[in-house]
C-alpha positions in Angstrom: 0.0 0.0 0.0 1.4 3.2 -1.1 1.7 6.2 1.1 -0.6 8.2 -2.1 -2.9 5.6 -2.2 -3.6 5.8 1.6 -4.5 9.6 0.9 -7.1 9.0 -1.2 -9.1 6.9 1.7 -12.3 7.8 1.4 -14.2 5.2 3.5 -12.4 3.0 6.6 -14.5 0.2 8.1 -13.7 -1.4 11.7 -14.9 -5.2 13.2 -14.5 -4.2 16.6 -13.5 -7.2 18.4 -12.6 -7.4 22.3 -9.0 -6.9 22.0 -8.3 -6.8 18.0 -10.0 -4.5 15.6 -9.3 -5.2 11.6 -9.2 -2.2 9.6 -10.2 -2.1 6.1 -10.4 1.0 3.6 -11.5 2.0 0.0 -9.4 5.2 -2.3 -12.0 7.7 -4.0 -12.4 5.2 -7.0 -13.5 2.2 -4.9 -10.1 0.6 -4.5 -9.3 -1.4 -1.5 -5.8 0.4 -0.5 -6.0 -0.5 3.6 -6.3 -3.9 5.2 -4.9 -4.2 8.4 -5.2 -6.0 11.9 -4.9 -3.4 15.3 -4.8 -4.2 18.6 -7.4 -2.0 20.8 -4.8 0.3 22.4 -3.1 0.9 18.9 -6.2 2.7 17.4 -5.3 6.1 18.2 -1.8 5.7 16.9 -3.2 3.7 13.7 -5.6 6.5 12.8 -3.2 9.8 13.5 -1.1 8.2 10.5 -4.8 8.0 8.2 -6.6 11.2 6.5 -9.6 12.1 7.9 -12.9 10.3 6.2 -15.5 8.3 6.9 -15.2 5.2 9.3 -18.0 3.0 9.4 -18.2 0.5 12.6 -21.2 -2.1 13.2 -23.6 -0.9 16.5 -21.8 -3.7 19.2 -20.3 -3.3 22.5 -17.6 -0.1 22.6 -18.8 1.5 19.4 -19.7 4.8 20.9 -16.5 4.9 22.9 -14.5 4.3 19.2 -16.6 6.7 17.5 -16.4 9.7 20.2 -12.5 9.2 19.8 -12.4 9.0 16.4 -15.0 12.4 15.9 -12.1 14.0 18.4 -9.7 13.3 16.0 -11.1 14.6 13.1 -12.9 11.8 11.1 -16.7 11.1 10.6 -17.8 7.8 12.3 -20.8 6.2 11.4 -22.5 3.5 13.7 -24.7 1.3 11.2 -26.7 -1.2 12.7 -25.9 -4.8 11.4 -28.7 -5.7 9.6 -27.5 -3.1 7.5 -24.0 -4.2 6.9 -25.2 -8.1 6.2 -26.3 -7.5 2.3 -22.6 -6.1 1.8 -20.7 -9.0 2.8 -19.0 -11.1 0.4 -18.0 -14.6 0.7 -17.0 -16.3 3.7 -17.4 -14.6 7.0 -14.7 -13.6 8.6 -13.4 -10.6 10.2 -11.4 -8.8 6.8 -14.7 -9.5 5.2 -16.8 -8.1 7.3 -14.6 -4.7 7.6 -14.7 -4.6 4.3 -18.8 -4.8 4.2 -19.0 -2.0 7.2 -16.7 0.2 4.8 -18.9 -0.1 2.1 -21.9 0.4 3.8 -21.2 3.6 5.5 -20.9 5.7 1.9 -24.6 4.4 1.6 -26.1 8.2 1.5 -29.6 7.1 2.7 -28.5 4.1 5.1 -29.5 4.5 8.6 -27.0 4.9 11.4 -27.3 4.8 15.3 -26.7 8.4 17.2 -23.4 8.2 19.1 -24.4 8.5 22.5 -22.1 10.5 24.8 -20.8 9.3 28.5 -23.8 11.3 30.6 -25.9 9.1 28.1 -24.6 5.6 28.9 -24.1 6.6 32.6 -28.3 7.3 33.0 -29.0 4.1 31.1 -26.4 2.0 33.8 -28.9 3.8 36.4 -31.8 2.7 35.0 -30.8 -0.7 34.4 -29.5 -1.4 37.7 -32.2 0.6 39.6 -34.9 -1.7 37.4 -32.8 -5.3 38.0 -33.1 -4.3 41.8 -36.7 -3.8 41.4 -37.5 -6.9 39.6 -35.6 -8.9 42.5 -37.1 -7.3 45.1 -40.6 -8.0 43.6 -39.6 -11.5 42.9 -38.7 -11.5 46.5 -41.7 -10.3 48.1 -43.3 -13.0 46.0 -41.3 -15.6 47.2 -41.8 -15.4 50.8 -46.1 -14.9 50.1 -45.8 -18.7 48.3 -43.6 -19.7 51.7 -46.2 -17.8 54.2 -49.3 -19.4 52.1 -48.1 -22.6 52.3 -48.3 -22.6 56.4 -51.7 -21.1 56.2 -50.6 -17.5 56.4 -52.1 -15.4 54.1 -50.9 -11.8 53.5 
């Protein structure tokens, strides 16, 4: 891959895996000119060496946090659901392929995306799902010991 042909990126897709993210990108004609395998605490190093452009990444676990670091740097990140990457991928599945799809989908013009949620965002929803696990228990709970009580005759 020559230095030239890395500025004309116009398009990066990520897989975002746990500790590995495979990079793929396409040049202004539709040429694949990036393919390349990161680990996580690389990615700000990787993409200070890249142009800025569009970087697609499927909605999964960390792909706010990857797309509010890459807006900070500069590029547009896209989050596309996956049902909307699926019709892009070609041949077997695998993670290359799959980077390759997400890059392809996110110059879709009319393709819809997932809003990046910021850090007060996810910090409200933690809230709310822990405040509504501790209500389930405690209903499941109070349940529980009403089947115990009724079974010695007690009834409340």
């Amino acid at each position: 891959m020559a230095k030239n042909e890395i500025n004309n990126l116009m398009s990066v897709g990520i897989d975002i895996g746990k500790d590995t993210f495979h990079i793929v990108g396409f040049d202004k004609d539709g040429r694949l000119v990036l393919r390349k395998k990161i680990r996580r605490l690389d990615l700000q190093q990787t993409f200070d060496r890249l142009p800025r452009c569009v970087v697609g990444m499927e909605a999964c676990l960390s792909a706010h946090f990857v797309s509010r670091a890459l807006r900070g740097m500069g590029f547009e990140p896209r989050i596309i659901p996956a049902i909307y990457v699926k019709p892009f991928i070609k041949g077997q599945k695998n993670d290359y392929n799959d980077a390759e799809a997400i890059a392809e989908a996110a110059l879709r013009p009319n393709l819809s995306t997932v809003s990046e949620k910021n850090q007060d965002q996810f910090d409200l929803q933690a809230l709310h799902r822990v405040r509504s696990r501790l209500v389930s228990r405690r209903t499941s709970t109070i349940n529980q010991i009403g089947a115990f009580l009724i079974e010695q005759g007690i009834t409340v």
